[in-house]
C-alpha positions in Angstrom: 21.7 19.9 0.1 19.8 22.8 1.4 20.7 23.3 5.8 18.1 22.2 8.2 19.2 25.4 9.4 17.8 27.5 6.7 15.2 30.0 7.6 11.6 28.8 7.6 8.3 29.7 6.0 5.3 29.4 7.7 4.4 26.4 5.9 8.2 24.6 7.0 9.4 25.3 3.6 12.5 26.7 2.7 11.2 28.9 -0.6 12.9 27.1 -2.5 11.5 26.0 -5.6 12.3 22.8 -7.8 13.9 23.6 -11.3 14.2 22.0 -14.3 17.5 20.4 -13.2 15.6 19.0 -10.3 12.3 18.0 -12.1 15.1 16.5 -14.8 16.7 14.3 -12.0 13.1 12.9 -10.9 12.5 12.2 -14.3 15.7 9.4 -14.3 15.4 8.4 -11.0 11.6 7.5 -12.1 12.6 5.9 -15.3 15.5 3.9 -13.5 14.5 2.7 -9.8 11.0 4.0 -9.5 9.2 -0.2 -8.9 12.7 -1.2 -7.3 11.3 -1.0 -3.9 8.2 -2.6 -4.5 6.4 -4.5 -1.6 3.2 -6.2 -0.6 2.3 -4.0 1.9 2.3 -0.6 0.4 3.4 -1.7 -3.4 5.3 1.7 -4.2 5.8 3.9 -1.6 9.3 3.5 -1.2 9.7 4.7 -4.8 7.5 7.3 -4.9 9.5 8.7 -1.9 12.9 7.5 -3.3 12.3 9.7 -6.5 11.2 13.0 -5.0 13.4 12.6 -2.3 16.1 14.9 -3.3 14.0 17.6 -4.2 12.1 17.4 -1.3 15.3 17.9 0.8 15.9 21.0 -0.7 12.1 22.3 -0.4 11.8 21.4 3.5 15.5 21.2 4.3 17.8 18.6 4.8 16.8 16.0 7.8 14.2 19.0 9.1 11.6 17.9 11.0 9.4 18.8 8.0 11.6 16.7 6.0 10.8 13.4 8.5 6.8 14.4 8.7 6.4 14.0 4.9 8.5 11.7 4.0 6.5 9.6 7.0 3.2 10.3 5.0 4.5 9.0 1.5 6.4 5.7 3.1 2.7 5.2 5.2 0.4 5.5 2.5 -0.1 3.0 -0.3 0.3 3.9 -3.6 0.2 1.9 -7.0 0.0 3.3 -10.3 1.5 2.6 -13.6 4.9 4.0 -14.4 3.8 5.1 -17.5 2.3 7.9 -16.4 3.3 8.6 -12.5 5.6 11.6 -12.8 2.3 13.2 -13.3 1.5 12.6 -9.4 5.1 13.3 -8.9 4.9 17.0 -10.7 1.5 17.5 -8.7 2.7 16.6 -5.6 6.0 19.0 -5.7 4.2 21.7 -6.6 1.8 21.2 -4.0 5.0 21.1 -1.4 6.8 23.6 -2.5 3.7 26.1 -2.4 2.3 24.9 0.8 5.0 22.9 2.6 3.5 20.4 5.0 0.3 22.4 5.2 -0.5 20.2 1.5 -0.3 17.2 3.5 -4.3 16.4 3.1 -4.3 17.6 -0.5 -0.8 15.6 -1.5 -2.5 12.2 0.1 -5.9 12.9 -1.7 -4.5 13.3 -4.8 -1.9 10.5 -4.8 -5.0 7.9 -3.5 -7.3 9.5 -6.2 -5.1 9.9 -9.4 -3.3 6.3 -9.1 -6.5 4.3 -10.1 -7.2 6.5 -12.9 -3.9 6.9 -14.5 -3.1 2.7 -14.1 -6.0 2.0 -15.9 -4.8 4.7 -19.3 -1.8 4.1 -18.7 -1.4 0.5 -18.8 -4.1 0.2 -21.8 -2.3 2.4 -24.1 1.2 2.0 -22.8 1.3 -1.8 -21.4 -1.3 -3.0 -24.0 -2.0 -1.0 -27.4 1.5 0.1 -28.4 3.5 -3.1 -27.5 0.8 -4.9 -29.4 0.6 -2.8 -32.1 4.5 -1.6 -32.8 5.8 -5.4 -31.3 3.9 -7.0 -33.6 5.0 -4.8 -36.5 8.5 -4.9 -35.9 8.3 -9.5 -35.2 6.2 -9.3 -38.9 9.5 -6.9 -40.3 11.9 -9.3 -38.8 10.2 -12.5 -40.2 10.5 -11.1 -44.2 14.5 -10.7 -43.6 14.4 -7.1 -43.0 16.1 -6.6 -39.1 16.1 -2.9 -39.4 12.2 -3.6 -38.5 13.6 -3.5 -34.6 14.4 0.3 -35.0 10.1 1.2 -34.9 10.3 -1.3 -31.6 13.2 0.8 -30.3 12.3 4.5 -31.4 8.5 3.1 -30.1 10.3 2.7 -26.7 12.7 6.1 -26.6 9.2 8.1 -27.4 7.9 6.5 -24.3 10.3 7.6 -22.0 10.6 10.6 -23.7 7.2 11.1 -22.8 7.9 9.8 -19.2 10.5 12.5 -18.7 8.1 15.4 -20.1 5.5 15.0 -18.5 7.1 15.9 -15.0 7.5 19.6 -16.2 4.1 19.8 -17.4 2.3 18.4 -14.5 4.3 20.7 -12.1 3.4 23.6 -13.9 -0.7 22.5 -13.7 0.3 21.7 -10.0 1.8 25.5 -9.3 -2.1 27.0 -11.1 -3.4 24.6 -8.6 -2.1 26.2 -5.8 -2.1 29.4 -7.2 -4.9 30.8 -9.3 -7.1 27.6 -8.4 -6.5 27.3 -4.3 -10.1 28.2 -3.9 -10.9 24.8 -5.3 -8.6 22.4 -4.0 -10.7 21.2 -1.3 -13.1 20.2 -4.2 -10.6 18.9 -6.6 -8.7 16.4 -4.1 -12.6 15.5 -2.6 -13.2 14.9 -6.4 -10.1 12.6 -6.9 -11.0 10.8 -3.6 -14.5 9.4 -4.7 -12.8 8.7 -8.3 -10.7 6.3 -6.5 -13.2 5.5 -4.5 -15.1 4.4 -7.7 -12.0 2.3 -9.3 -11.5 0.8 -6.2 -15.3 -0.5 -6.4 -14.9 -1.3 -10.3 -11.7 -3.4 -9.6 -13.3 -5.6 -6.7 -16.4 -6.6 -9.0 -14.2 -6.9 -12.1 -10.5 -8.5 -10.7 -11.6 -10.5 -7.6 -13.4 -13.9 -8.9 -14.9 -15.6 -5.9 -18.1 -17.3 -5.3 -19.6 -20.1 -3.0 -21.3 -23.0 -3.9 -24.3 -23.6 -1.2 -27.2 -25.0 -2.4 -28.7 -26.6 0.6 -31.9 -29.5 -0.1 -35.1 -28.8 1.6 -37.3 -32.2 1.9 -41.3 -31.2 2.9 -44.5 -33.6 2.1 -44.6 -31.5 -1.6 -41.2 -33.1 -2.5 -37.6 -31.1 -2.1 -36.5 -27.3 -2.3 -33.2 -26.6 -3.4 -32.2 -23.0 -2.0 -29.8 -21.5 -4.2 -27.7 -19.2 -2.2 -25.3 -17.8 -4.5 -28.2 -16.7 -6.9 -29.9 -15.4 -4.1 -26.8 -13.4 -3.0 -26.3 -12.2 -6.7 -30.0 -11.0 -6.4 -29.2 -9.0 -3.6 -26.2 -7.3 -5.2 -23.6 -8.8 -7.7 -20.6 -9.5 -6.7 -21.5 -9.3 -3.4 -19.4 -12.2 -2.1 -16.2 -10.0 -3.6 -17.7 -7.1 -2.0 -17.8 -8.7 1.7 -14.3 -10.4 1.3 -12.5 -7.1 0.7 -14.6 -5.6 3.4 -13.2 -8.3 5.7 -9.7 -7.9 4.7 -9.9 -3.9 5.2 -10.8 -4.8 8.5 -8.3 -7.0 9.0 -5.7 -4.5 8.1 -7.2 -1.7 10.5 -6.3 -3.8 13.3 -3.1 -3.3 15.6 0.1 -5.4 13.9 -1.6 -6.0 11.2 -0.1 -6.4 8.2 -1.2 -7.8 4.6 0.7 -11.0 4.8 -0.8 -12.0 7.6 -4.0 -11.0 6.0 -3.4 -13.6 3.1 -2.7 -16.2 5.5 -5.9 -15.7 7.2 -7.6 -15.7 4.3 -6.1 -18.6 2.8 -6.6 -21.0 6.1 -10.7 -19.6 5.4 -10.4 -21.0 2.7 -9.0 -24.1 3.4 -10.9 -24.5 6.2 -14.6 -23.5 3.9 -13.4 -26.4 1.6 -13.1 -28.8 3.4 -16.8 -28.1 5.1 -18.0 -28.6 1.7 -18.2 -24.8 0.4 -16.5 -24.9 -2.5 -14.8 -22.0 -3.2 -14.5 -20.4 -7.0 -11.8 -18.2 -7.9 
């Protein structure tokens, strides 16, 4: 590992810069270990850090205070994103580090919260969905008329995936490096870009993903006979999906209080819940 002692760029970078050797050994730690640290409060993080980890020691240091501030940002920030296609942010990200040091901190954090949403949603349709369905299917139909050897497209289906896994590391550092390089004059617009794209999924997954609705339809009696009120349609008038809408509003404000955390959020939520049934507000997931 590269001293803590090593001279020092301006940016709290060593000059070193990742090889192939190095992009190689993100590539298996991602395709090994990358989800084995997965957890409710930040999903990823501590794999995302776990597979850059390495390289990073040698582009800030070893245990530099460089070292501690980033590694800080990627175990404090959530990130969630298929594994199909993350060593894409992983390329990115080291070739933002190792041109800029810990002066990419804003761009590596834009990026990572912007290009997650995105790259879930591709990757898990094509990767998760289409080929499995497709190639799985194939191979079950092979294996039903006698012919086993049908299991070889299922297997050579899966060894082109993470071949692909593995090669797209080199390629997206190399976009990364013209990113810093020949394109540093539009970073700031890029990463502000990739911010309101997630921004956007974020939106699309809250009206699509989180089913809830209310049931209060309160009975008005006057002298012309009785007015039922229907508040859910009047709600859905309003905005759709504005139920959702409030009840991710209200956890994100749970989680921007002091000791928070997103357990304790679900609780909360839950004994709501409990507590709104039996008023009589049936709640619909």
């Amino acid at each position: 590992m590269t001293s803590s002692n090593a001279t020092k760029l301006p940016n709290g970078t060593t000059g070193y810069k990742p090889t192939q050797k190095d992009l190689n050994s993100v590539s298996l730690r991602s395709l090994l270990l990358f989800q084995a640290g997965w957890n409710y409060e930040r999903m990823q993080n501590t794999g995302y850090l776990w597979v850059i980890l390495p390289t990073l020691r040698k582009i800030y240091g070893d245990k530099s205070p460089e070292l501690q501030e980033m590694a800080r940002l990627h175990c404090s920030t959530f990130f969630n994103t298929t594994n199909f296609l993350s060593n894409i942010v992983h390329g990115v990200d080291l070739a933002l580090e190792a041109e800029d040091g810990v002066d990419s901190k804003d761009a590596v954090a834009g990026l990572k919260t912007g290009l997650m949403g995105p790259l879930a949603s591709i990757g898990d349709s094509i990767f998760g969905a289409l080929l499995p369905t497709v190639f799985g299917a194939l191979a079950a139909n092979m294996a039903m008329q006698g012919q086993p050897w049908g299991i070889l497209i299922w297997v050579v289906v899966n060894l082109f995936i993470d071949w692909f896994r593995c090669a797209q590391t080199r390629v997206a550092y190399d976009q990364g490096i013209k990113l810093v390089t020949t394109m540093s004059d539009k970073l700031n617009a890029i990463t502000d870009a990739a911010c309101v794209m997630g921004v956007f999924m974020v939106g699309a997954l809250v009206a699509t993903n989180v089913g809830l609705s209310f049931d209060i339809r309160p009975e008005i009696v006057t002298e012309a006979g009785s007015i039922v009120i229907d508040i859910p349609n009047i709600c859905n008038m309003i905005m759709p999906k504005l139920v959702p809408a409030v009840l991710v509003g209200f956890v994100y404000w749970l989680l921007g209080k002091k000791g928070m955390t997103s357990t304790k959020a679900i609780i909360i939520v839950l004994i709501i819940t409990v507590a709104l049934g039996a008023c009589g507000v049936l709640i619909k997931g």
